[in-house]
N, CA, C and O atoms as a Tinker XYZ file with bonds, in Angstrom:
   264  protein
     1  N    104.940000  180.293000   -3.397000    73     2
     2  CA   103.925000  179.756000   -2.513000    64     1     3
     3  C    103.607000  180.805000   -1.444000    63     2     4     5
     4  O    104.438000  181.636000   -1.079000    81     3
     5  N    102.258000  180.717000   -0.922000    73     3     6
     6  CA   102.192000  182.139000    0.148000    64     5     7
     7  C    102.130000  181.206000    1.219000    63     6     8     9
     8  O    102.464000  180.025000    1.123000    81     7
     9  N    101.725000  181.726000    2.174000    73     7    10
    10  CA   101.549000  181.098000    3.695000    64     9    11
    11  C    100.325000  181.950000    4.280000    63    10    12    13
    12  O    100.141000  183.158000    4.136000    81    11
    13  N     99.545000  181.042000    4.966000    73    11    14
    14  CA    98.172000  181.727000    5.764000    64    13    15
    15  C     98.434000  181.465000    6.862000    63    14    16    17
    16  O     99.132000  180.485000    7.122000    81    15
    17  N     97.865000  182.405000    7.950000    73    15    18
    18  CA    98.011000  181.524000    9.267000    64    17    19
    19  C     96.812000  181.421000   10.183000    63    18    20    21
    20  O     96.036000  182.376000   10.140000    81    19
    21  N     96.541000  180.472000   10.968000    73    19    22
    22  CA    95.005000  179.737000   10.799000    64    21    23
    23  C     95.453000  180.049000   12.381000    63    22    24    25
    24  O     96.540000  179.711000   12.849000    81    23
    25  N     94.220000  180.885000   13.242000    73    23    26
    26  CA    94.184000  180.728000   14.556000    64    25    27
    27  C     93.327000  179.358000   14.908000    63    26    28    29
    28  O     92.221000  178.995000   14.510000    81    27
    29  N     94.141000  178.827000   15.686000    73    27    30
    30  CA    93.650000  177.469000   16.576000    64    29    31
    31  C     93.239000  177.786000   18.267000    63    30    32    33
    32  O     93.915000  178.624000   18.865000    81    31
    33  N     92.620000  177.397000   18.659000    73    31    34
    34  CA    92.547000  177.022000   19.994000    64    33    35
    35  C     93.567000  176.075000   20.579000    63    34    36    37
    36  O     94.015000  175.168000   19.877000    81    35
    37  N     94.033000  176.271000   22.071000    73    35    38
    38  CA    94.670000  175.427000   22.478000    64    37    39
    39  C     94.534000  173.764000   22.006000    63    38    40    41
    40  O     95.387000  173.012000   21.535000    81    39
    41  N     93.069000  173.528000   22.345000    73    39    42
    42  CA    92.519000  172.625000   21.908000    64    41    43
    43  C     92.957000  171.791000   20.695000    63    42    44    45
    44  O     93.031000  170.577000   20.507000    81    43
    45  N     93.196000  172.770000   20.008000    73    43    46
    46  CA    92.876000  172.585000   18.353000    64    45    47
    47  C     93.993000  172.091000   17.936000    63    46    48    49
    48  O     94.242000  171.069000   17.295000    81    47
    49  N     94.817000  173.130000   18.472000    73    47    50
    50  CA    96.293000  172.800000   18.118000    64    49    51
    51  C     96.920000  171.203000   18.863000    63    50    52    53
    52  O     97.425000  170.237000   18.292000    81    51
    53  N     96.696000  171.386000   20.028000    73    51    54
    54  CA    96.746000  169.812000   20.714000    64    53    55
    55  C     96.817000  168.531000   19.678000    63    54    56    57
    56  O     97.596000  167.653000   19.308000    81    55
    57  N     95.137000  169.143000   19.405000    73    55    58
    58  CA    94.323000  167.960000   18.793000    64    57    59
    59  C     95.492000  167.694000   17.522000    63    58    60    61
    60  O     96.214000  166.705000   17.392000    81    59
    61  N     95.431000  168.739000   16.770000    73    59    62
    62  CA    96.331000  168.645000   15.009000    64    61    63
    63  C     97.815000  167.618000   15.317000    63    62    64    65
    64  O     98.374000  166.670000   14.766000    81    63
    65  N     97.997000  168.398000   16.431000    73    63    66
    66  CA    99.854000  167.696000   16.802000    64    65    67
    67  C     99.918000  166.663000   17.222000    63    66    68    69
    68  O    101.021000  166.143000   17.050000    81    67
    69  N     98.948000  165.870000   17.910000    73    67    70
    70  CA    98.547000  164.497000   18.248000    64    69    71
    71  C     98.350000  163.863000   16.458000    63    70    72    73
    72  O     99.105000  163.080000   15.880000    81    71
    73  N     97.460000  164.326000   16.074000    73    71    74
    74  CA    97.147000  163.418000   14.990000    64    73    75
    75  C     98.269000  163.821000   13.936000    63    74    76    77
    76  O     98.505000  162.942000   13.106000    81    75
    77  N     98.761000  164.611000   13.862000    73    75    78
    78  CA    99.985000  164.588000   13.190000    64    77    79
    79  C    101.431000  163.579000   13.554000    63    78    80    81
    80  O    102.204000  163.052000   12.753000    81    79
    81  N    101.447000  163.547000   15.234000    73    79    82
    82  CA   102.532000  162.683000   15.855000    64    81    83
    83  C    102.077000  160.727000   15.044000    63    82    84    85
    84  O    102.694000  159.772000   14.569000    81    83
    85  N    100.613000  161.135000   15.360000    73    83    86
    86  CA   100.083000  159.719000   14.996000    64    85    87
    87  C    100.155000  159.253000   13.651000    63    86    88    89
    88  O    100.466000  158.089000   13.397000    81    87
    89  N     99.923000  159.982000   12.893000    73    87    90
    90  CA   100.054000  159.177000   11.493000    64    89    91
    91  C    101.472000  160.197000   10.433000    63    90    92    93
    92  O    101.349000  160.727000    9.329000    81    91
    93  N    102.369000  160.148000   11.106000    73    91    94
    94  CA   103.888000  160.867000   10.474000    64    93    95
    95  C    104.097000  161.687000    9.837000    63    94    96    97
    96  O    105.028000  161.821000    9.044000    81    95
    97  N    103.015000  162.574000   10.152000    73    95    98
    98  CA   102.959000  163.720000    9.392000    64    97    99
    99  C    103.306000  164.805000   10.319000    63    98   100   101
   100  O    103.256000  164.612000   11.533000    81    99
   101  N    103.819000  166.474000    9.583000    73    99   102
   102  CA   103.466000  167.368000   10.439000    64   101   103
   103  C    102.105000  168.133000   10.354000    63   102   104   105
   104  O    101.450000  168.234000    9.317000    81   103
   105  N    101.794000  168.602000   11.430000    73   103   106
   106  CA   100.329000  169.305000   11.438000    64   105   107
   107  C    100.089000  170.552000   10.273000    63   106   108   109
   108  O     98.943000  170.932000   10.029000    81   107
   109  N    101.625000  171.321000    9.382000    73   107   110
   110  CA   100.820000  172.029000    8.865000    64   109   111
   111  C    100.861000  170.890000    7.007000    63   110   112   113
   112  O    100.477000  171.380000    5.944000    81   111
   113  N    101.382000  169.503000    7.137000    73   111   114
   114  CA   100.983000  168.642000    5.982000    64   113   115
   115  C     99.909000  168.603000    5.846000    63   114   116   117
   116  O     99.294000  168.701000    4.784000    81   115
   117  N     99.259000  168.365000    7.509000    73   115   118
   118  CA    97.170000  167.963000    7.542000    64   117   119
   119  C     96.731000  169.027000    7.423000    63   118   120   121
   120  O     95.763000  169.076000    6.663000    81   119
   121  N     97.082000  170.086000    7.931000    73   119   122
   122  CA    96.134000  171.328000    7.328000    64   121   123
   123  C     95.784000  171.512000    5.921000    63   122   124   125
   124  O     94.719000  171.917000    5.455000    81   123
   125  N     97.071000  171.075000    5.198000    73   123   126
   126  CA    96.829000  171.383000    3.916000    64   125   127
   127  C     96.110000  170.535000    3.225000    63   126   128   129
   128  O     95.231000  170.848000    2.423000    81   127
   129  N     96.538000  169.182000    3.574000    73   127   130
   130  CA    95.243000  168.132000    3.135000    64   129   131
   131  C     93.951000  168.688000    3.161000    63   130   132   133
   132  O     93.296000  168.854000    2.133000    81   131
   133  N     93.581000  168.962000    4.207000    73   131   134
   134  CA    92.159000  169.326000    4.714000    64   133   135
   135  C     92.046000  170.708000    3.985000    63   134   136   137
   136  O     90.997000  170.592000    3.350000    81   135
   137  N     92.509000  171.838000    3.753000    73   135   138
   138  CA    92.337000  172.581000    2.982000    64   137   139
   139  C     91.514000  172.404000    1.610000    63   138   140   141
   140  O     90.466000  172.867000    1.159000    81   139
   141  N     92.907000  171.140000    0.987000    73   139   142
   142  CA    92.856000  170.848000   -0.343000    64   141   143
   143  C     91.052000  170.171000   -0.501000    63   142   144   145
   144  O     90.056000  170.597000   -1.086000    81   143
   145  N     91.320000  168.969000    0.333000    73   143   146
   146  CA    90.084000  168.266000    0.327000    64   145   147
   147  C     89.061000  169.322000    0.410000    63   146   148   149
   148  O     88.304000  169.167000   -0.548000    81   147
   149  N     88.800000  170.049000    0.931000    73   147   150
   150  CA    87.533000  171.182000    1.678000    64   149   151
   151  C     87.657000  171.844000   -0.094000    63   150   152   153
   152  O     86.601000  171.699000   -0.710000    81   151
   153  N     88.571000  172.381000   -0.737000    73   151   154
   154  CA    88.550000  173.047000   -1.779000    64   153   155
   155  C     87.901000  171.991000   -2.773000    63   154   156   157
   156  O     86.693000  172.123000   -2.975000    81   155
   157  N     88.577000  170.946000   -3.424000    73   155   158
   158  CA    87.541000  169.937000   -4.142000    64   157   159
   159  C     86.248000  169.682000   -3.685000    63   158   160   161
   160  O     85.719000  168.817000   -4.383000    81   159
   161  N     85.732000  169.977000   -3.042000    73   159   162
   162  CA    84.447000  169.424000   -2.180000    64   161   163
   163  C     83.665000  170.600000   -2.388000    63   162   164   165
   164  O     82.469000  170.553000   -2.677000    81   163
   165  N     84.319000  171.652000   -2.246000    73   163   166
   166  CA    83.687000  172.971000   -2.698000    64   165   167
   167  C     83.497000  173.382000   -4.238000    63   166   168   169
   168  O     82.639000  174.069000   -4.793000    81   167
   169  N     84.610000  172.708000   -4.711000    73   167   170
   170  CA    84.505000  173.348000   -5.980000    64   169   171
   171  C     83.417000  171.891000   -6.942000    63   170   172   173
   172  O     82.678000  172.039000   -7.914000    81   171
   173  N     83.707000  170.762000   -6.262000    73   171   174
   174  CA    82.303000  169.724000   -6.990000    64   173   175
   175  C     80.941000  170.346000   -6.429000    63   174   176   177
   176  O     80.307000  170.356000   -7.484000    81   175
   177  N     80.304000  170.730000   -5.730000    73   175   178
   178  CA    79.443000  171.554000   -4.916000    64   177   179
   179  C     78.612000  172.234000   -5.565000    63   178   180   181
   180  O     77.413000  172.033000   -5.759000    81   179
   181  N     79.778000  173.659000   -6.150000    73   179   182
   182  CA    79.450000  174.578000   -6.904000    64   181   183
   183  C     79.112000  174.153000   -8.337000    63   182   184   185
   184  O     78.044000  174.440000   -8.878000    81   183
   185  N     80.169000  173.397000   -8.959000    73   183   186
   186  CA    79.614000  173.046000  -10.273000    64   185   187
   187  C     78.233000  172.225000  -10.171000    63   186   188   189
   188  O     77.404000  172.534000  -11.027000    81   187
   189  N     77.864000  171.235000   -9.262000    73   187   190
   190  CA    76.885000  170.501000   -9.377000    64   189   191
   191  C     75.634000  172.045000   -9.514000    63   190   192   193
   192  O     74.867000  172.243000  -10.457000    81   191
   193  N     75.765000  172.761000   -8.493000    73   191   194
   194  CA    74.836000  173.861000   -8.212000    64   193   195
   195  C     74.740000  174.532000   -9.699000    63   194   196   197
   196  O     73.597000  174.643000  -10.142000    81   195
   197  N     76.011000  175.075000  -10.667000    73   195   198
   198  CA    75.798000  175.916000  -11.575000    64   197   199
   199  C     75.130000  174.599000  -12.695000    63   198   200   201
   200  O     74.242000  175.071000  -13.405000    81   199
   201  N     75.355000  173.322000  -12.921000    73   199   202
   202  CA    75.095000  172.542000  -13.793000    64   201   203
   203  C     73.287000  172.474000  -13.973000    63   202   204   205
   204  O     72.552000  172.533000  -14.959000    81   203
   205  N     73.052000  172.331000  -12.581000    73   203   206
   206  CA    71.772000  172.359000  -12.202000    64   205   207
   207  C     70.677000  173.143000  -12.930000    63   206   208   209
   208  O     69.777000  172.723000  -13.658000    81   207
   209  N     71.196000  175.266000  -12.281000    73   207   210
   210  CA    70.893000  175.658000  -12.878000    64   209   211
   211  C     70.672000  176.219000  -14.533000    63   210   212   213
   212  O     69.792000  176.634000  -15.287000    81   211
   213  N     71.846000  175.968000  -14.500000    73   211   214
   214  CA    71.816000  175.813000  -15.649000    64   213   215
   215  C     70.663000  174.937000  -16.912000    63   214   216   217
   216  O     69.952000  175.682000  -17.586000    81   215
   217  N     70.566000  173.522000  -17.127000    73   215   218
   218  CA    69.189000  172.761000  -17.137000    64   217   219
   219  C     68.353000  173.539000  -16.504000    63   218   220   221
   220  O     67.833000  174.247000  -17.366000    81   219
   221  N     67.933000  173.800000  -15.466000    73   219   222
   222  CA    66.727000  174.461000  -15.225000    64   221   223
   223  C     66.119000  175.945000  -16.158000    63   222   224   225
   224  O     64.977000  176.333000  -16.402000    81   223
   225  N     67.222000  176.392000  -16.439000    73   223   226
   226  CA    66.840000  177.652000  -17.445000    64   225   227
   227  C     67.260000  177.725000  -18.471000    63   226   228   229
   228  O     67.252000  178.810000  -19.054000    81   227
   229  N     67.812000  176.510000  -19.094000    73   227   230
   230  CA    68.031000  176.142000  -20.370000    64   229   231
   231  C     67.699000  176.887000  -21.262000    63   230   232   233
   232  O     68.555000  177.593000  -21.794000    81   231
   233  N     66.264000  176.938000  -21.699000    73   231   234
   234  CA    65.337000  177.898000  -22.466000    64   233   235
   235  C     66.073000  179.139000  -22.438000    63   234   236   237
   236  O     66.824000  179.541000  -23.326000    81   235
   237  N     65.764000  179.791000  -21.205000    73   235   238
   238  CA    66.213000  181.132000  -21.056000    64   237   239
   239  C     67.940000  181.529000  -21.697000    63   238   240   241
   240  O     68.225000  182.557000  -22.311000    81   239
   241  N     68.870000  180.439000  -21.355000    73   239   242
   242  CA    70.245000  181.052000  -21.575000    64   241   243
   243  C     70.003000  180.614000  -23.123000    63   242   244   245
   244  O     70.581000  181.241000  -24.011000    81   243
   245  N     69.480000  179.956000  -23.310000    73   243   246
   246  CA    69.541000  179.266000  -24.946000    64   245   247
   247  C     68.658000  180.825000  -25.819000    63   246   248   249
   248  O     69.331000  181.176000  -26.789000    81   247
   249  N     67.532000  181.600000  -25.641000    73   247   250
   250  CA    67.407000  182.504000  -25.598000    64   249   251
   251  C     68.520000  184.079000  -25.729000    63   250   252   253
   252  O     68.584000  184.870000  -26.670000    81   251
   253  N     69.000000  184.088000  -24.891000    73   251   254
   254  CA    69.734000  184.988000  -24.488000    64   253   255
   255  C     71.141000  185.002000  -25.002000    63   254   256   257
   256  O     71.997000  185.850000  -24.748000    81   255
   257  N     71.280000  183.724000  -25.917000    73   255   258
   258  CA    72.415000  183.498000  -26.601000    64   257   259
   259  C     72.245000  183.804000  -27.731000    63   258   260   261
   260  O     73.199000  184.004000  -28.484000    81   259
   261  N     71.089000  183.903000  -28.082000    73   259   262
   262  CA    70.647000  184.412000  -29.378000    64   261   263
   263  C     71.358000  185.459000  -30.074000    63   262   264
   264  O     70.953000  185.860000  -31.165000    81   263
């Protein structure tokens, strides 16, 4: 496993360790949630985007497969 390390603001960090105290987690469990989530969200995103194009130039890759 690697490790990243994410600059926070005072703020930020506050904020994470509160909501970490609050629902029994530690703050770098929610980071990773939020990571993870942000990565699925990105990666449905992108496929919707390549699916898209894809249909749209149908012709062309169907072509080019030739």
């Amino acid at each position: 496993m690697h490790e990243l390390n994410v600059p926070l603001s005072d703020a930020e960090r506050a904020e994470l360790s509160d909501l970490a105290d609050a629902t029994g987690r530690t703050p770098e469990e929610l980071a990773l949630e939020a990571v993870r989530a942000h990565l699925r969200a990105e990666r449905e995103r992108v496929g919707e985007a390549a699916a898209r194009l894809a249909r749209a130039h149908a012709p062309l890759l169907e072509r080019l497969g030739r």
